[in-house]
C-alpha positions as CSV (number, residue, x, y, z in Angstrom):
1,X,24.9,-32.5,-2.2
2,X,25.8,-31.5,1.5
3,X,23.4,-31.3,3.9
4,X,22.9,-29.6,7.1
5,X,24.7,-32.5,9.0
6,X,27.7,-31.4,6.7
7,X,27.8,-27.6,7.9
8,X,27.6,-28.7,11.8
9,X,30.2,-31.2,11.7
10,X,32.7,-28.7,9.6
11,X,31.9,-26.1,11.8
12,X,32.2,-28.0,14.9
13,X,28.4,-26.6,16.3
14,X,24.9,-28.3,16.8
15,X,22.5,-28.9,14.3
16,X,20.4,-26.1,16.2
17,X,23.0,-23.5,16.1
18,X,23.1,-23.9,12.1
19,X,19.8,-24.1,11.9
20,X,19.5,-20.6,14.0
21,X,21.9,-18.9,11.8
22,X,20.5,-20.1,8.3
23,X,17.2,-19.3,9.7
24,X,17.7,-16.4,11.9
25,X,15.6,-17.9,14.5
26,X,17.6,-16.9,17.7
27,X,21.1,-15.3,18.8
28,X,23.8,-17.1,18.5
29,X,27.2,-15.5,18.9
30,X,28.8,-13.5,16.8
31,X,31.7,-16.9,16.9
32,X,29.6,-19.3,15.7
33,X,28.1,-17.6,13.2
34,X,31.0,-16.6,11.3
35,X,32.1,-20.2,11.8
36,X,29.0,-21.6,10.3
37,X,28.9,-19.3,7.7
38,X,32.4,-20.2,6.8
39,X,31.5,-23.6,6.8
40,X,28.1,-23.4,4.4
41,X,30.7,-20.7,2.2
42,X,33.5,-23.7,1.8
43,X,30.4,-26.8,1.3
44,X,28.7,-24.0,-0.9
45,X,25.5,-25.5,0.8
46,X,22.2,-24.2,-0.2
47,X,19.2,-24.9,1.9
48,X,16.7,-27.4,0.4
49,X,13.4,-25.2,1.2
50,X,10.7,-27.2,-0.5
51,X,12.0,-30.3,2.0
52,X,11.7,-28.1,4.9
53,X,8.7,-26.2,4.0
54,X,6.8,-30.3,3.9
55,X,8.0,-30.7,7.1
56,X,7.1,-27.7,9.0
57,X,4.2,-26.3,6.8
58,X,5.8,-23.1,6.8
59,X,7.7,-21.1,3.7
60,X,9.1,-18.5,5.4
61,X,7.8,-16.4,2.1
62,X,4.7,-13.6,2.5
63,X,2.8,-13.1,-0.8
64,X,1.9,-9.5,-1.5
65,X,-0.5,-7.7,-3.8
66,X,-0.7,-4.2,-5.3
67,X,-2.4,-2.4,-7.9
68,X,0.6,-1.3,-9.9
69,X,4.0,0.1,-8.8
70,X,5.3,1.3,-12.1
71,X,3.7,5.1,-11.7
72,X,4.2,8.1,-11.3
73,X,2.9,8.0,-7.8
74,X,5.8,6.1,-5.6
75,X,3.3,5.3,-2.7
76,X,2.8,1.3,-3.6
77,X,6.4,1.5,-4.2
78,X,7.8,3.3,-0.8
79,X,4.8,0.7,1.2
80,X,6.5,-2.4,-0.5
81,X,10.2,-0.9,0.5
82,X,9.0,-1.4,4.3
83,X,7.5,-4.4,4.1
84,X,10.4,-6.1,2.3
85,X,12.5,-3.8,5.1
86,X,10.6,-5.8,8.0
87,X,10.3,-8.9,6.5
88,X,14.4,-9.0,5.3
89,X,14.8,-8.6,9.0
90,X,12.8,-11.1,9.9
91,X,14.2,-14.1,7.6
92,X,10.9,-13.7,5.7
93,X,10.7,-14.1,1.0
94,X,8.8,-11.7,-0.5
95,X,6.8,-12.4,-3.5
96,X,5.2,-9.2,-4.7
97,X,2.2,-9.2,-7.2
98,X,0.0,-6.3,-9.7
99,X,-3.1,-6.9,-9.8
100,X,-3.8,-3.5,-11.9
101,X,-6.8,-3.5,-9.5
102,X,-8.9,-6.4,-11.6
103,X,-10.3,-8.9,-9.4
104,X,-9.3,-11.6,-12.1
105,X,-5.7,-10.7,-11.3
106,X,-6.0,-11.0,-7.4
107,X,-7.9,-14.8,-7.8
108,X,-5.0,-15.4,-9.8
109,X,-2.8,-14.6,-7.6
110,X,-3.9,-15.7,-4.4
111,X,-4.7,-19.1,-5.9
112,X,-1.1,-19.0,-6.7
113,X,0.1,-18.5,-3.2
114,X,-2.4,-20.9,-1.5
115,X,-0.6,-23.3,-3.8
116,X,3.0,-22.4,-3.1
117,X,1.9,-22.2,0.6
118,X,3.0,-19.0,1.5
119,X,2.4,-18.2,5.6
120,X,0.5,-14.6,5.1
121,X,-1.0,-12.4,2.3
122,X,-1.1,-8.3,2.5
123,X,-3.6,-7.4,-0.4
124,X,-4.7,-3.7,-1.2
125,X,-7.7,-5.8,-2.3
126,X,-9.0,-5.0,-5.6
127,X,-13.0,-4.8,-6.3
128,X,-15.2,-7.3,-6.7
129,X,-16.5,-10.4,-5.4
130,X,-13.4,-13.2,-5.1
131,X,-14.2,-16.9,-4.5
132,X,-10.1,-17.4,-4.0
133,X,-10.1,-14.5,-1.0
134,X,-13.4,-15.9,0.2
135,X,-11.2,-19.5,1.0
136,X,-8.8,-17.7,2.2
137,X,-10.2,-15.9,4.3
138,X,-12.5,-19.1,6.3
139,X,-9.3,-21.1,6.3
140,X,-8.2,-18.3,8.6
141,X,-5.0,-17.9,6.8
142,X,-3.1,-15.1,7.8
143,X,-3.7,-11.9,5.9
144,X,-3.9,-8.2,6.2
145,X,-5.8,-6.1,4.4
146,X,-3.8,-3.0,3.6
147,X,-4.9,0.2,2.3
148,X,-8.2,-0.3,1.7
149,X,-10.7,-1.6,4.3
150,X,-12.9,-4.4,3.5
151,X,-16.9,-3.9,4.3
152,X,-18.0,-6.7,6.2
153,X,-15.0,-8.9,7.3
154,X,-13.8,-9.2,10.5
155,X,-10.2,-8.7,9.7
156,X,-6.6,-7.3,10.3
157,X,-5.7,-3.9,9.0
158,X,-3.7,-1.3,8.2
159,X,-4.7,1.8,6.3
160,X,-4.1,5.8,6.2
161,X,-7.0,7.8,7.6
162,X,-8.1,9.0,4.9
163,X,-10.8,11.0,5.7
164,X,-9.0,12.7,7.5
165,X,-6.4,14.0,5.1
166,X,-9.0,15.4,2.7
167,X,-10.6,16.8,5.0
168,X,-7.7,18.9,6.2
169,X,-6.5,19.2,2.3
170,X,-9.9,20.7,1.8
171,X,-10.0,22.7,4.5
172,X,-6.8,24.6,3.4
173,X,-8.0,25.5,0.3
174,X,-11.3,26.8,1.5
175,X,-8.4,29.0,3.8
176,X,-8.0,30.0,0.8
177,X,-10.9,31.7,-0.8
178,X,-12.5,28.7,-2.7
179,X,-16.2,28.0,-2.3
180,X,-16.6,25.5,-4.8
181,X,-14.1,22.8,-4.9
182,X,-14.4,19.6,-7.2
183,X,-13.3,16.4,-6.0
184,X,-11.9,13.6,-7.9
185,X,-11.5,9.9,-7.0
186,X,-10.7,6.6,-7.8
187,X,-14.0,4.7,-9.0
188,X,-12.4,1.5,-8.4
189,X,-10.7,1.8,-4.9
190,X,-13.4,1.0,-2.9
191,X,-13.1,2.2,0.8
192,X,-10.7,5.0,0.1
193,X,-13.3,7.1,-2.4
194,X,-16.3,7.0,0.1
195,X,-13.0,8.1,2.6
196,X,-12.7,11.0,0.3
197,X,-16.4,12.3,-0.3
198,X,-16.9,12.0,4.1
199,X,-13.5,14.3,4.5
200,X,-14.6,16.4,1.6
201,X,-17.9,17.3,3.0
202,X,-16.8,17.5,6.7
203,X,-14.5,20.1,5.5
204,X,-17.1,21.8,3.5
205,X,-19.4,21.7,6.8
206,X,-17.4,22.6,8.6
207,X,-16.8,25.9,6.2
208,X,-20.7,26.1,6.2
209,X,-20.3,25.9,2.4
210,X,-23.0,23.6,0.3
211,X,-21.3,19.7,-0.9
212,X,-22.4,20.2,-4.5
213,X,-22.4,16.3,-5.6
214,X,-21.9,17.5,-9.3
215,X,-18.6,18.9,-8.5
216,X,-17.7,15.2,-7.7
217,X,-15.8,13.0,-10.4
218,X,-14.5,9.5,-10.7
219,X,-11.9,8.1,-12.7
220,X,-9.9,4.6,-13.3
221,X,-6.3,4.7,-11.7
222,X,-4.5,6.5,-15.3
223,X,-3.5,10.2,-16.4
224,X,-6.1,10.0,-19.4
225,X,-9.4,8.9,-16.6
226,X,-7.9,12.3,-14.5
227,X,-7.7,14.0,-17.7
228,X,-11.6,13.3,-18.6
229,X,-12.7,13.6,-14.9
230,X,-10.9,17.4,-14.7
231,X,-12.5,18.1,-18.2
232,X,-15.9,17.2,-16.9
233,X,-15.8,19.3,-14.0
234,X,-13.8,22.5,-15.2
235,X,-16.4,22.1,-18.3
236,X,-19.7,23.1,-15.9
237,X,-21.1,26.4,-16.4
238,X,-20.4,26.9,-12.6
239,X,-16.7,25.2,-12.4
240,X,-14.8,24.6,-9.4
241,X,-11.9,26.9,-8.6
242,X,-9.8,24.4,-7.0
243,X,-9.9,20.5,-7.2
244,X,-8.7,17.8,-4.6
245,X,-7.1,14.9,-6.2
246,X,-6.8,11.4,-5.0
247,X,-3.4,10.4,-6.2
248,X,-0.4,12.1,-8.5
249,X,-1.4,10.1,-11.3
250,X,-4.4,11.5,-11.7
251,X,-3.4,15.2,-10.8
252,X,-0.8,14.1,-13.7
253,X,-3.8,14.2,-16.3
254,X,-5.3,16.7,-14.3
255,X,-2.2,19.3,-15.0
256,X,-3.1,18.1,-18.6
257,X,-6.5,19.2,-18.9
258,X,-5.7,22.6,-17.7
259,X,-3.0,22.7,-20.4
260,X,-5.2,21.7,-23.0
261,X,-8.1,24.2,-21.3
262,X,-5.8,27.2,-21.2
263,X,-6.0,27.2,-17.4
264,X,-3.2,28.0,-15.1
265,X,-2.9,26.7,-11.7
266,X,-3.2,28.4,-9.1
267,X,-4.6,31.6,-10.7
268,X,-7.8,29.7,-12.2
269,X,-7.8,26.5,-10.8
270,X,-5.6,25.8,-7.7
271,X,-4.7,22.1,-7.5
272,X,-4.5,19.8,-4.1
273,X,-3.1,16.3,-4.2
274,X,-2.9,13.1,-2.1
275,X,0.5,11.0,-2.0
276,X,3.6,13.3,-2.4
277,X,6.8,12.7,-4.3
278,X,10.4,15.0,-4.3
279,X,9.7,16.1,-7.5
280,X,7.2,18.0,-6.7
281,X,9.7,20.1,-4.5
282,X,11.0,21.4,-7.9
283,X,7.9,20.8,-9.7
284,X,6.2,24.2,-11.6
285,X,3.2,24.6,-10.7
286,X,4.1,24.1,-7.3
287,X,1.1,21.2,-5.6
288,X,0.6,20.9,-2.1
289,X,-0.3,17.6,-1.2
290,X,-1.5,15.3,1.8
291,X,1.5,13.3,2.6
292,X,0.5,10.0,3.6
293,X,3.1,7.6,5.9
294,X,3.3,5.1,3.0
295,X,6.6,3.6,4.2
296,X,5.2,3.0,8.2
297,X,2.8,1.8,6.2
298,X,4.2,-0.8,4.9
299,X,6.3,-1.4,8.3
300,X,2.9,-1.6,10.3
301,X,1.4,-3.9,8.0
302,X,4.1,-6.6,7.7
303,X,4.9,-6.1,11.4
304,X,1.0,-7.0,12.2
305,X,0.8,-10.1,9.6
306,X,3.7,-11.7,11.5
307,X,2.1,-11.2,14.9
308,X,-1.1,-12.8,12.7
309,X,1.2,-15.4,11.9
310,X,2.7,-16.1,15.7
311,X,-0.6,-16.1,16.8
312,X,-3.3,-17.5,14.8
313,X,-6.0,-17.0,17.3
314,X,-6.1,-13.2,18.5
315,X,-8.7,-10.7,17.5
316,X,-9.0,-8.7,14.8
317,X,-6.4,-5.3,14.7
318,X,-7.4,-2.2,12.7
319,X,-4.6,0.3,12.7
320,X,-5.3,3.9,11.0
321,X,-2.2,6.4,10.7
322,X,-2.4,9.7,10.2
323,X,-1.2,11.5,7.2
324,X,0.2,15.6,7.3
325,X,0.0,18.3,4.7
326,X,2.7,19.6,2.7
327,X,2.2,23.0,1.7
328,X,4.1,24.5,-1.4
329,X,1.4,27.4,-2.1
C-alpha cells in the first residue's frame, strides 16, 4: 500500500508540501500541487485517516444534527447546503444526522460522534434532558447550538431572530384589517415557540389589540398536527381571521383544514408563514411568508464552530440574523 513517503519521493516535494495539498492546510503553488496530485493519481494513494486521526486527535469530520430534511419546508435543507459549503472549503467531513426532534435520537447520535471523534457538533437540539449533550458539553467539546437557543448554557450560537420576524409577519397582517389573529407553533421546538408568542404579542401591542391566548395553538412538526391546530382555532365561536404559521409544513395542513372547512384564503382566513420556498411564487393561494437567511445560516454556524475549534478557550458567541418578509398578497 503506498504511503505518503511514496507521493513525495514520485513527486519530487517534501513530505510537508503533500501533506498541505492532501490536507489543504496551507498554499502551495499551483506547480506542486498538480505535481503531487499527479503523483497520488499514478500510486492511486488513499490517505489512511483512522492512523492520522490517532496521532493528531483530530478527524477533520463535524457531526451535524437536524430534525428532518425530507419536508416540504427546504430550510434544514438550504442550512446544511452552507455548512457542507464552508466546511468543503475548509478540508472538513460532514456527517449529517435526523433526529425527528426525539431526544433518544440526539443521545444516539452524539454518543456516536464522541465515539468516532469527530472535532465539533452543530445540533438544532431536540427537547429534553440528554445525559450524552450534558458530557459533551463539560468536556468543552466544540459545538454550536444552531437554531434554537439553549436556556441555561453558556454556549456558542447561531439562530434567526425570531421574534422579530413574527412580529413584523403580524404586524402586516394587522396592516391589513385583522384584529384577531391565531398563532400556531411548534410544541416541541423549544426556544423558537416562546420566540413566536413574544413577536406575536409585541405586534399585537403595538396595534393596541388584546393577545387572546386561546387564539394560540401548538402542534408536532407534520401536516396532520397543522391540520388539527388550524381546526381548533378556525372551530371557536370567535375564529381568527388570519393565522401566523411557524413553518410550511404546517401551513401545509393548515391549507388542508380550510379545504376541508370550506374556507378560502385570503377572503376568510388570510394565511402568513415562516420559511419560504419558490414554489410558493407560483403557488395558489398566494402566502407571504417571513423569509429567514437559512443558508447564512448555515455559513455562520459552521464558520463559528471552526473558530470554536482553533480556539478552544474564547468566550461564548451568540449571533442572531435577521430574517425579511416576502409579500405575495
Amino acid at each position: 500500500m503506498p504511503t505518503i513517503y511514496d507521493v513525495a519521493k514520485l513527486a519530487g516535494v517534501s513530505i510537508a508540501t503533500v501533506s498541505a495539498v492532501l490536507n489543504r492546510t496551507s498554499f502551495v503553488s499551483p506547480e506542486l500541487t498538480t505535481r503531487v496530485k499527479d503523483a497520488v493519481q499514478q500510486l492511486d494513494y488513499t490517505i489512511n485517516h483512522l492512523a492520522h486521526s490517532l496521532q493528531t486527535r483530530k478527524t477533520r469530520t463535524v457531526g451535524m444534527l437536524i430534525p428532518e430534511v425530507a419536508t416540504p419546508d427546504p430550510f434544514f435543507a438550504q442550512v446544511t447546503r452552507g455548512v457542507e459549503d464552508v466546511l468543503r472549503k475548509k478540508g472538513y467531513l460532514l456527517i449529517l444526522g435526523h433526529t425527528y426532534n426525539l431526544v433518544e435520537e440526539q443521545s444516539r447520535y452524539l454518543a456516536a460522534f464522541r465515539s468516532r471523534m469527530v472535532d465539533g457538533v452543530l445540533l438544532f437540539q431536540a427537547p429534553g434532558a440528554d445525559e450524552e449533550l450534558a458530557r459533551l458539553l463539560k468536556s468543552k467539546r466544540p459545538i454550536v447550538f444552531v437554531g434554537r437557543v439553549p436556556g441555561g448554557i453558556a454556549a456558542d450560537v447561531v439562530a434567526t431572530d425570531i421574534a422579530a420576524g413574527t412580529k413584523a409577519g403580524v404586524a402586516h397582517l394587522v396592516s391589513r384589517g385583522h384584529k384577531r389573529i391565531g398563532l400556531l407553533t411548534v410544541e416541541k421546538s423549544m426556544s423558537v415557540a416562546e420566540a413566536r408568542i413574544a413577536g406575536w404579542r409585541q405586534a399585537l401591542k403595538t396595534a393596541r389589540l388584546p393577545a387572546d391566548a386561546a387564539l394560540i395553538a401548538a402542534s408536532d412538526l407534520s401536516a396532520e398536527g397543522g391540520q388539527a391546530a388550524a381546526a381548533h382555532l378556525l372551530s371557536l365561536e370567535d375564529r381568527p381571521t388570519a393565522l401566523f404559521v411557524d413553518n410550511l409544513v404546517t401551513t401545509t395542513g393548515v391549507l388542508r383544514a380550510l379545504q376541508v372547512m370550506k374556507l378560502k384564503c385570503p377572503d376568510d382566513v388570510e394565511i402568513f408563514s415562516s420559511d419560504d420556498a419558490e414554489w410558493l411564487d407560483v403557488f395558489r393561494p398566494a402566502i407571504s411568508t417571513v423569509v429567514q437567511p437559512s443558508y447564512q445560516l448555515g455559513v455562520r454556524a459552521a464558520e463559528m464552530l471552526l473558530k470554536r475549534i482553533r480556539h478552544p478557550g474564547r468566550p461564548a458567541e451568540k449571533v442572531f440574523l435577521k430574517p425579511k418578509l416576502r409579500i405575495r398578497v
